[in-house]
C-alpha positions as CSV (number, residue, x, y, z in Angstrom):
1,X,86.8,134.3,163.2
2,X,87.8,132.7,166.5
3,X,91.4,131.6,166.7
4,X,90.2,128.2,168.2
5,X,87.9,127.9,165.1
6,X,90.9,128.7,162.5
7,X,93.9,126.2,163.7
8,X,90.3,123.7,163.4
9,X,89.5,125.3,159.8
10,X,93.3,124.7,158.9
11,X,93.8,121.6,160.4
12,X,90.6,120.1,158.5
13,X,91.9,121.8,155.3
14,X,95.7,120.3,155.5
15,X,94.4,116.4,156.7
16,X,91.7,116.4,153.4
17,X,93.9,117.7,151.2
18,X,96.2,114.9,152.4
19,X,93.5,112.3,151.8
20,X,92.0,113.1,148.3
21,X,96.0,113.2,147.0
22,X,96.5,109.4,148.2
23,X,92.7,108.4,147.2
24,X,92.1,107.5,143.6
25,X,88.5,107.9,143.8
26,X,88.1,111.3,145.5
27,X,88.8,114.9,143.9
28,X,88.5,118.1,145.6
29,X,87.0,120.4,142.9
30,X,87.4,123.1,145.0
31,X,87.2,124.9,148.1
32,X,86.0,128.7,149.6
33,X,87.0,130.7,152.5
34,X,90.5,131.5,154.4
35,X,91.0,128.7,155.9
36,X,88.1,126.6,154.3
37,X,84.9,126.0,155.0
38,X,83.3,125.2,151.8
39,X,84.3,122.6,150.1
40,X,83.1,120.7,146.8
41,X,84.3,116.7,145.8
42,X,84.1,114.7,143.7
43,X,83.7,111.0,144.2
44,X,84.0,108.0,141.4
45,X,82.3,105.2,143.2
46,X,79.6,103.0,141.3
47,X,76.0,103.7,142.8
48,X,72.5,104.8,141.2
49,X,70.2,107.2,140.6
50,X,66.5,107.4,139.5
51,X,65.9,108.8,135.6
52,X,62.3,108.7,134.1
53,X,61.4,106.1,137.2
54,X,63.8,104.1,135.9
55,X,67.4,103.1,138.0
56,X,70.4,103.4,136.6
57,X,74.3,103.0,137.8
58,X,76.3,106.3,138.1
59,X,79.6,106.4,139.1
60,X,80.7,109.9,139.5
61,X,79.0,112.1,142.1
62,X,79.4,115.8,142.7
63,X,78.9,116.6,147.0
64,X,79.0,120.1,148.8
65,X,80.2,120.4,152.5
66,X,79.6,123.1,154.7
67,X,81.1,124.0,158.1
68,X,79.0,126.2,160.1
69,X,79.7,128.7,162.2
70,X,79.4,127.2,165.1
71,X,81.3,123.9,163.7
72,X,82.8,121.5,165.3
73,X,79.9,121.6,168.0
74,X,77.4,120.5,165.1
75,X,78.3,118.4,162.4
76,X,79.0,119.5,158.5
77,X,76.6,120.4,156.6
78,X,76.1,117.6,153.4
79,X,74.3,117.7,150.5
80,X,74.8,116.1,146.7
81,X,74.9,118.7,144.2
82,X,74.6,115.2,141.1
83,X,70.9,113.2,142.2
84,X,71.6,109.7,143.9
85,X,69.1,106.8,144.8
86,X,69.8,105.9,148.6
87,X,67.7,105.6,151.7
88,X,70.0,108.2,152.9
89,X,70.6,111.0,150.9
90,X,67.8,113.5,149.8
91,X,67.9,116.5,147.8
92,X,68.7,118.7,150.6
93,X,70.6,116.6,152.4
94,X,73.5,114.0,153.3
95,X,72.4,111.7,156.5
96,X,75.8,110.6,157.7
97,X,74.4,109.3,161.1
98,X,72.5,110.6,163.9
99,X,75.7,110.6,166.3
100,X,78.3,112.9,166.0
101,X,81.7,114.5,168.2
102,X,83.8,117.2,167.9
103,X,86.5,115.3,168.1
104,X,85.3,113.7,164.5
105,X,87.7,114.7,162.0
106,X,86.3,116.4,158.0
107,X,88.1,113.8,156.7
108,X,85.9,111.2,158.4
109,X,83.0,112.5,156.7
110,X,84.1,112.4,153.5
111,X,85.4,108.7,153.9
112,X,81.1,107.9,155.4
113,X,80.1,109.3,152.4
114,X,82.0,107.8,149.9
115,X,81.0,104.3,152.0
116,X,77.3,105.7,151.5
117,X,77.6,106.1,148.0
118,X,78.6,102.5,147.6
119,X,75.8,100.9,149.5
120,X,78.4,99.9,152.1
121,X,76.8,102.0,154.7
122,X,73.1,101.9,154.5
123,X,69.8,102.7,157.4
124,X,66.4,101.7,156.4
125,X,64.5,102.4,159.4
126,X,64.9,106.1,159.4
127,X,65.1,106.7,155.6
128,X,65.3,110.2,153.8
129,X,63.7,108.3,150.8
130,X,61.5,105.7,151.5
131,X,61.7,104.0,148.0
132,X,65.3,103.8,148.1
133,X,64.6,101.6,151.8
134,X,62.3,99.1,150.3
135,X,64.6,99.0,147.1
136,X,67.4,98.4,149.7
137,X,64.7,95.7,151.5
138,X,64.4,93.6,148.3
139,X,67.7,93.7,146.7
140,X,70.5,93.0,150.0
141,X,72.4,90.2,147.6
142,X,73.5,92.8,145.2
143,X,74.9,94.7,147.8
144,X,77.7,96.8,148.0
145,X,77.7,98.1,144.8
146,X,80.9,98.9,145.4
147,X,83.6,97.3,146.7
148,X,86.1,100.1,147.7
149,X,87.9,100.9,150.8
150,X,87.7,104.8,152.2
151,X,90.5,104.3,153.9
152,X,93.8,105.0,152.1
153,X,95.7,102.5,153.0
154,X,93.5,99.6,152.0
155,X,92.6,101.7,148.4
156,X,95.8,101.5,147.7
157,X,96.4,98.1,147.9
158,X,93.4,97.6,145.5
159,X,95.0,99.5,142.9
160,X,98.1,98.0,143.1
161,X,96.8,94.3,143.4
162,X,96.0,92.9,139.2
163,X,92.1,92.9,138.2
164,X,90.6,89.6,138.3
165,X,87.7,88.1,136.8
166,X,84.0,88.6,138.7
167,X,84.9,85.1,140.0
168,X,87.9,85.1,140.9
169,X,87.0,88.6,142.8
170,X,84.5,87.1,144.5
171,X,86.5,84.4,145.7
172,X,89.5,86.9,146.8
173,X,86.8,89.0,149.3
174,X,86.0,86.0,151.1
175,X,87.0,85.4,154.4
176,X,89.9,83.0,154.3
177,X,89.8,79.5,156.5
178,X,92.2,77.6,158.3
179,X,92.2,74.1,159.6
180,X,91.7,74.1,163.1
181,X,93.4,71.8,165.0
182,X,91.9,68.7,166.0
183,X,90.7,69.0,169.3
184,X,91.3,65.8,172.2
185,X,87.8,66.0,172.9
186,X,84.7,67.3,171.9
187,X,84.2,71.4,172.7
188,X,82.0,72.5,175.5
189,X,80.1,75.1,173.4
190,X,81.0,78.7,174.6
191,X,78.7,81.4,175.1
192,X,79.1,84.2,172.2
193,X,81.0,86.9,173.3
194,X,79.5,90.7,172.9
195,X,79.9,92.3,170.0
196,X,82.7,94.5,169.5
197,X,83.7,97.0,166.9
198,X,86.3,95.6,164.7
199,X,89.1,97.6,164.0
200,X,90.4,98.5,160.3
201,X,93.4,95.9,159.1
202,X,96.9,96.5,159.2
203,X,96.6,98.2,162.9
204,X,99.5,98.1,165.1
205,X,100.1,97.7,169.0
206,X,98.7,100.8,170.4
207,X,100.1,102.5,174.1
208,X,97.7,102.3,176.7
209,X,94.3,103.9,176.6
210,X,94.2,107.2,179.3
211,X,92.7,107.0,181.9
212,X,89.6,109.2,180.4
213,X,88.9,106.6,177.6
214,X,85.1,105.7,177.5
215,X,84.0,102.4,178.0
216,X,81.8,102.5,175.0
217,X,81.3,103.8,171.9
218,X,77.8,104.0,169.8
219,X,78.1,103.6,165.9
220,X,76.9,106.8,164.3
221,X,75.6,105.1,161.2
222,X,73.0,103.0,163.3
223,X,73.6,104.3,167.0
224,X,74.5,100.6,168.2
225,X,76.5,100.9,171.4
226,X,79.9,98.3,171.6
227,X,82.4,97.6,174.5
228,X,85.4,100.2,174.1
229,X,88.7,98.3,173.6
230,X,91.8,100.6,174.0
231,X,93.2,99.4,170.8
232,X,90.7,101.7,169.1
233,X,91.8,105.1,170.4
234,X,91.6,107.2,167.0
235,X,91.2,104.5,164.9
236,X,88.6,103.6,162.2
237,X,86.4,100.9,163.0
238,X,83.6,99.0,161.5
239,X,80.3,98.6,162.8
240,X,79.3,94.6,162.9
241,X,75.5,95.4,162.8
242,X,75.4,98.0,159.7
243,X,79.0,97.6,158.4
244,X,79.2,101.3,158.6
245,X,83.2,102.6,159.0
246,X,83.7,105.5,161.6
247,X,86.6,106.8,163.6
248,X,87.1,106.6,167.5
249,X,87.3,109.6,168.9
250,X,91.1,110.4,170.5
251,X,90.2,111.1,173.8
């Protein structure tokens, strides 16, 4: 083994074990190789599954990643090891989008598919099962099944914050409003700006972007391209067109 490919092994190893020890909803079961590159998890996020042609919720799921040999060039290898119904996941195999860097961390991975599970992060026009798509097609109001962050931070403020009734949940995920002030005169109506990738809440002033810093980025969920903002060096972000949550490469 390369020595450029173990500090990557190790590095991937210490950051996910990191993650899964703040995240209530993902176990590592365990883990093969010196450093790893096998790893088993186990997620608790409400989703479905097909039994007897017949859907039913499931929420604990059972997926195996692989790191290939020649990994981080090519993305991790994904597969469930516990059947799920999703336009995205086959027997063999774990879509988790058709774009991928080696800068992307192991941990990001694991995060896109716990967001996949949940019916946060969905594609329908390249499915690996076709049902799943048209299910996906006819039933968009019931979507996410699951409400839950990926990201650590904002999973833990869900634990911490009381349950509340169905309503009163719904109500809570809305976005809030402000009065806006009244204007003098009526507004010249503006055009719309172009999208950009949101960044994750609670993000703080970032340094300047290097010089290097691309000027956009391309959302690996549904490959739509968005305007670079130098706030978003190595952050998490979330695509506006598919909701999908992905991190911004470093450099």
């Amino acid at each position: 083994m390369s020595a450029v490919r173990r500090r990557r092994l190790a590095a991937d190893f210490e950051k996910l074990t990191d993650y899964v020890r703040q995240h209530a909803r993902v176990r590592l079961v365990q883990s093969a190789g010196d450093p790893p590159d096998h790893y088993q998890l186990e997620y608790r996020i409400r989703s479905l599954r097909m039994v007897h042609e017949e859907l039913q919720p499931v929420d604990k799921h059972l997926v195996e990643i692989k790191l290939p040999l020649n990994y981080p060039r090519v993305p991790p290898q994904c597969r469930m090891l516990s059947p799920v119904f999703h336009p995205n996941i086959a027997p063999h195999a774990i879509c988790v989008g058709d774009h991928w860097s080696a800068g992307e961390s192991l941990q990001s991975i694991v995060a896109r598919i716990g967001e996949i599970l949940a019916y946060q992060s969905y594609n329908v026009k390249s499915p690996l099962n076709g049902e799943a798509a048209r299910w996906v097609d006819e039933n968009k109001g019931q979507l996410p099944l699951d409400r839950v962050s990926m990201l650590v931070e904002e999973e833990q403020r869900q634990d911490s914050t009381p349950q509340k009734s169905p309503q009163a949940t719904a109500a809570a995920t809305s976005p809030a409003r402000t009065a806006a002030p009244a204007p003098t005169a009526p507004p010249t109506p503006a055009a719309r700006p172009a999208s950009v990738a949101a960044p994750a809440p609670a993000a703080t002033s970032a340094p300047p972007a290097p010089a290097n810093l691309p000027s956009s980025i391309s959302c690996p969920g549904c490959g739509t391209s968005f305007r670079m903002s130098p706030q978003l060096l190595g952050k998490r972000v979330r695509c506006t067109k598919c909701q999908n949550q992905f991190q911004v490469p470093e450099q």
